[in-house]
C-alpha positions as CSV (number, residue, x, y, z in Angstrom):
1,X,3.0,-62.3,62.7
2,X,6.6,-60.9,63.3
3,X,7.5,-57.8,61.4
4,X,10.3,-58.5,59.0
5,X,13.4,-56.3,60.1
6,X,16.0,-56.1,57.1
7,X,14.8,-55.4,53.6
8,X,17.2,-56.6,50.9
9,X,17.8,-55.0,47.5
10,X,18.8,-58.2,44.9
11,X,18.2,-56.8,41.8
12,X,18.1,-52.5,40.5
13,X,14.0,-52.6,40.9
14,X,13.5,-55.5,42.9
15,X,13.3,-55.7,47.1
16,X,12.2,-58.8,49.5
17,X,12.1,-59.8,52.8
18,X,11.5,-62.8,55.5
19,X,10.2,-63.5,58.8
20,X,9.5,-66.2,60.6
21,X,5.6,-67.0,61.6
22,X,4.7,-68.9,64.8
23,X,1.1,-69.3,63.8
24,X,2.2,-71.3,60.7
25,X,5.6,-72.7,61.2
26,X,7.1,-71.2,58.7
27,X,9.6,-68.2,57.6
28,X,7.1,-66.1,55.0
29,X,9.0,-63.7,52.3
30,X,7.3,-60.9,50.4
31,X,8.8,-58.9,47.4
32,X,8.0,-55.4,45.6
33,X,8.8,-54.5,42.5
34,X,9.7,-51.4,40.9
35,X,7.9,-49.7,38.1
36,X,7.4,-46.8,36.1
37,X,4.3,-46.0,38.0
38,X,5.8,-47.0,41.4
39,X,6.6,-50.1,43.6
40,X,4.0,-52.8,43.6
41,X,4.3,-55.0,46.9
42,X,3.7,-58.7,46.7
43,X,1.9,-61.2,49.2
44,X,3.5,-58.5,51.9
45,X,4.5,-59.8,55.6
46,X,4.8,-56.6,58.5
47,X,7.8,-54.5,57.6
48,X,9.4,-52.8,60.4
49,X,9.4,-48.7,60.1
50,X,13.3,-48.3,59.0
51,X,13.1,-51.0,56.3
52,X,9.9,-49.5,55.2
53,X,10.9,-46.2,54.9
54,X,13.8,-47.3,52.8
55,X,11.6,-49.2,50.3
56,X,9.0,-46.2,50.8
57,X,12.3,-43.9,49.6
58,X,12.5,-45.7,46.1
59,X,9.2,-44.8,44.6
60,X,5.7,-44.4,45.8
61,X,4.1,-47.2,46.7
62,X,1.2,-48.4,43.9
63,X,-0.2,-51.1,45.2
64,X,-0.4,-54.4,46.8
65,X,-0.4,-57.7,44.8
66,X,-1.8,-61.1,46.3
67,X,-1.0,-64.0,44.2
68,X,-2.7,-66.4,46.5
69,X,-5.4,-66.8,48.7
70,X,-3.3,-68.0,51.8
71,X,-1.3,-64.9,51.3
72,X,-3.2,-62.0,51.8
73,X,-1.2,-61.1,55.5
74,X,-0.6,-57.7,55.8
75,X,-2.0,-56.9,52.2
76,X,-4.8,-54.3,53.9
77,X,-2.0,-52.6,56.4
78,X,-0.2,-52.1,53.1
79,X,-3.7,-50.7,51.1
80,X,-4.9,-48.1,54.3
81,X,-1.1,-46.8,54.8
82,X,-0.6,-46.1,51.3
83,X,-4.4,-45.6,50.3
84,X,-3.9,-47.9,47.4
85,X,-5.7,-50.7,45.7
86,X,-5.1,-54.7,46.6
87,X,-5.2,-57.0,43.1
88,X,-5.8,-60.5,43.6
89,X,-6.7,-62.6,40.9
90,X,-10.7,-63.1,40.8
91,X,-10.4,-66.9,41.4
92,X,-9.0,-66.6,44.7
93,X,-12.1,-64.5,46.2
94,X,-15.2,-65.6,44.2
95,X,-17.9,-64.7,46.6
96,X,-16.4,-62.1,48.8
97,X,-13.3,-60.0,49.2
98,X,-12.7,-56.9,51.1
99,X,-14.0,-53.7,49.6
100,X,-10.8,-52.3,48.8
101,X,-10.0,-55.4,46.2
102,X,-9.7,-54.6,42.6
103,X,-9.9,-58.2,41.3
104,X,-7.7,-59.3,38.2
105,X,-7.9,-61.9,35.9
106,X,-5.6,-63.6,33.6
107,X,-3.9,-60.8,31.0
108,X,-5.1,-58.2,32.6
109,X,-2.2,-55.5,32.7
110,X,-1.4,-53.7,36.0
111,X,-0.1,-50.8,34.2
112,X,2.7,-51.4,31.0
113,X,4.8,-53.5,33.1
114,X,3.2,-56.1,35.3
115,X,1.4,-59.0,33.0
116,X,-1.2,-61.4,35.3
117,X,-0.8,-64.9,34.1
């Protein structure tokens, strides 16, 4: 998978970006959000080093969120460089997800901010 090179700021605490994947055909996005408690990436494609760096400059990074079971891509890069948790929802791994999962479940609160539904 490429890495994405530009990282666009469209809202005060909220960052995406794209690239385009030959092994699916597709351009992917990812998005973080930023919290009280730090930025929470979501379904995260490769970010180049500059782009990184300049989300890594808002806030620390808290952890990765997978809201899909086709989209966990770069989610345990993301976990190891950081050293924090992935949270997928439970349904999308119900027999066996790497070790560094923290599985969620519908309502369960990722700090005060970040509702799973």
């Amino acid at each position: 998978m490429t890495a994405a090179t530009d990282l666009d700021k469209v809202a005060a605490d909220l960052f995406i970006w794209q690239a385009y994947d030959p092994a699916v055909k597709a351009d992917l996005s990812s998005s973080a959000i930023v919290t009280a408690h730090g930025i929470f990436v979501i379904d995260p494609i490769p970010l180049r080093k500059a782009p990184l760096a300049q989300l890594h400059g808002q806030a620390v990074i808290a952890g990765v969120i997978v809201t899909n079971a086709n989209h966990v891509r770069a989610s345990c890069q993301f976990a190891e460089q950081f050293s924090v948790p992935i949270l997928p929802l439970r349904v999308l791994f119900p027999e066996r997800a790497p070790p560094q999962f923290s599985r969620l479940a519908d309502g369960d609160k990722i700090w005060e901010q970040i509702i799973v539904i």
